[in-house]
VOBA-1610 file (N, C-alpha, C; in pm, whole numbers, padded with zeros to 5 digits, always signed):
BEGIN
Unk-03266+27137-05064Unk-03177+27210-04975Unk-03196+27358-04999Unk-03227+27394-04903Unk-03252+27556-04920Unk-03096+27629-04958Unk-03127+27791-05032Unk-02949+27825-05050Unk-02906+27870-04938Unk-02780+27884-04951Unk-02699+27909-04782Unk-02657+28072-04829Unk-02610+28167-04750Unk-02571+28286-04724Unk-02480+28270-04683Unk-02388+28434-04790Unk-02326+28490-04790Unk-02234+28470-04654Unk-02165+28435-04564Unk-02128+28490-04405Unk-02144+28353-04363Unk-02282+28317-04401Unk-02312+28177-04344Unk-02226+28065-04227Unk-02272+28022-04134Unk-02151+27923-04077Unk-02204+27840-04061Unk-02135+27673-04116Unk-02207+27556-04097Unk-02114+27464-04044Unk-02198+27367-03958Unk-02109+27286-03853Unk-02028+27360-03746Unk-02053+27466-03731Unk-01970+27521-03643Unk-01794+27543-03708Unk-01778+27550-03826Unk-01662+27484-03914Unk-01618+27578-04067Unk-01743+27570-04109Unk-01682+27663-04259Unk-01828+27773-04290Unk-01689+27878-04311Unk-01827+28013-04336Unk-01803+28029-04527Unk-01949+28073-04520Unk-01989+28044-04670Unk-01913+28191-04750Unk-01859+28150-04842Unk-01804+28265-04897Unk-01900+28348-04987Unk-01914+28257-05112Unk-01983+28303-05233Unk-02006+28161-05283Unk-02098+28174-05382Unk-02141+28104-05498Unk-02052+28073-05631Unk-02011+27971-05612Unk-01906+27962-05793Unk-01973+27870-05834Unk-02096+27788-05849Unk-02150+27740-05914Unk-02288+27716-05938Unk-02358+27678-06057Unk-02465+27607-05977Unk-02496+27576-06131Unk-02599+27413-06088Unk-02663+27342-06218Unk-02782+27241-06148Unk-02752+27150-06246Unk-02893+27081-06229Unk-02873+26974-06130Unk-02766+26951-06045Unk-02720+26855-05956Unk-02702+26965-05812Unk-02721+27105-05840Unk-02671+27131-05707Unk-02574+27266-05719Unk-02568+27280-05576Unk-02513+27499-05596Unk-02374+27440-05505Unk-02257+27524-05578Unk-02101+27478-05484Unk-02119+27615-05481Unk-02060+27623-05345Unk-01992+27715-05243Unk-01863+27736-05229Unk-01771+27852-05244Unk-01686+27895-05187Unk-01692+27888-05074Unk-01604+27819-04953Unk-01642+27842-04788Unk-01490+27857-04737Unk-01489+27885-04636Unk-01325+27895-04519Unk-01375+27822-04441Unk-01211+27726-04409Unk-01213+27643-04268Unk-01235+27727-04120Unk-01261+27765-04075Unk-01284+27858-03968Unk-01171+27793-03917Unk-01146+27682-03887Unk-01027+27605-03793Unk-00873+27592-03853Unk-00856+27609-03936Unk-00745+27543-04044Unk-00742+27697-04111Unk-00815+27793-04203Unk-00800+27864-04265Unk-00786+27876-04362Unk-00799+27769-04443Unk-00775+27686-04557Unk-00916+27693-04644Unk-00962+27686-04766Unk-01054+27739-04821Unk-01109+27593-04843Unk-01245+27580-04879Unk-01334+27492-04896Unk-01472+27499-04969Unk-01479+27386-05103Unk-01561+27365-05156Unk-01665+27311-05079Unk-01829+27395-05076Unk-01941+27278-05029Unk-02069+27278-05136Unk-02100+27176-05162Unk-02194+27140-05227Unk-02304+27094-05174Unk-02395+27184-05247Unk-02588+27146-05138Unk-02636+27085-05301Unk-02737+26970-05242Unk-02796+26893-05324Unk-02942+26942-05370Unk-03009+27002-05434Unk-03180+27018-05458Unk-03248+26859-05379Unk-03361+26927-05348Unk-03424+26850-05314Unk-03517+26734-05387Unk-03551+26765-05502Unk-03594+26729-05566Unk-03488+26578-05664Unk-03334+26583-05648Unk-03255+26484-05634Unk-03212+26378-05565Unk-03301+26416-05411Unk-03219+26347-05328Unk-03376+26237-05277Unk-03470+26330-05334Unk-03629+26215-05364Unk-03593+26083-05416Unk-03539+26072-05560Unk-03547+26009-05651Unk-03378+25934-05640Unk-03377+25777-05612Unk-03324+25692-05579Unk-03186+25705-05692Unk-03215+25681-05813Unk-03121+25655-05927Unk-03068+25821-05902Unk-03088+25928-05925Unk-03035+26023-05876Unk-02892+25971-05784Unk-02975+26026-05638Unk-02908+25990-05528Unk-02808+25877-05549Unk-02774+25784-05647Unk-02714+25676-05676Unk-02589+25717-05722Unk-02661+25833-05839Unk-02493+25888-05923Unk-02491+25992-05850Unk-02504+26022-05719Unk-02450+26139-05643Unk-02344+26068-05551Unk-02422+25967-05540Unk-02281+25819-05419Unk-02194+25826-05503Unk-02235+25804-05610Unk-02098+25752-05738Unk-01985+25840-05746Unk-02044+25976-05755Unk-01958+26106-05808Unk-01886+26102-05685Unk-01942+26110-05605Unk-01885+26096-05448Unk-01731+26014-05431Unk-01798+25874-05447Unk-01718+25813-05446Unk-01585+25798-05528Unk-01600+25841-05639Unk-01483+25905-05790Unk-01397+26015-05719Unk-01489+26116-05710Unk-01447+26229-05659Unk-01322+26250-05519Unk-01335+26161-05430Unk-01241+26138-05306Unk-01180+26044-05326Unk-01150+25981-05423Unk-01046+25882-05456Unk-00963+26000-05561Unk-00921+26116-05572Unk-00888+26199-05650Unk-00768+26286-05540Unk-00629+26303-05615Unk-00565+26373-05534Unk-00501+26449-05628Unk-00495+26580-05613Unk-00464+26721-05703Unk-00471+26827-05600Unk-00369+26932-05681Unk-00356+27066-05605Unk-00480+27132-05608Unk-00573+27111-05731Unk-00682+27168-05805Unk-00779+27129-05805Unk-00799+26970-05723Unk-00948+26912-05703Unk-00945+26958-05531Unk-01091+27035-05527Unk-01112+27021-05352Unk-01151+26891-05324Unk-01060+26860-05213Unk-01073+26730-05114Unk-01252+26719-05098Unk-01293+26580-05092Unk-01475+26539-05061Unk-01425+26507-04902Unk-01512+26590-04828Unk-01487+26562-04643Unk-01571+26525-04595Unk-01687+26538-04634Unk-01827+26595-04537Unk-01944+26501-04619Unk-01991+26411-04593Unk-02139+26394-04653Unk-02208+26409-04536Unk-02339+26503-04576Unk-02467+26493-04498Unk-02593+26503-04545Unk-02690+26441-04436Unk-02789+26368-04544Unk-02899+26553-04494Unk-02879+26637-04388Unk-02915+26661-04296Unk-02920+26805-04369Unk-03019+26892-04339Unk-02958+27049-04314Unk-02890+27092-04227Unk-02825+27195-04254Unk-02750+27219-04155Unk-02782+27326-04021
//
């Protein structure tokens, strides 16, 4: 996944704020709901993870952990795409 910019707008939906993370699974984004106004975590996957099956496996997993999770302090999981944007 190539990195996204600063301004950035994806889906027609959330503009990219900044960068608050990044490791060996992938770069999270600060983004805004353009619609709602409401702030939003997005996470882009390397490419080189989404090759390799067992990878991609514990990325379903985290996935799946991750949106079964309700807190003031966990961002909501909304969006999977397999796709650039």
């Amino acid at each position: 996944m190539r990195e996204l910019k600063t301004g950035e707008t994806l889906k027609s939906k959330y503009q990219v704020i900044e960068i608050i993370g990044r490791g060996g699974m992938g770069t999270v984004y600060k983004a805004k709901d353009l619609h709602s106004g409401e702030h939003a975590a997005i996470k882009t996957i390397p490419a080189e993870v989404c090759k390799s099956p067992e990878e991609m496996d514990r990325v379903k997993e985290n996935f799946a952990l991750a949106h079964k999770l309700n807190h003031p302090h966990i961002a909501d999981t909304l969006i999977k795409n397999k796709k650039n944007p």
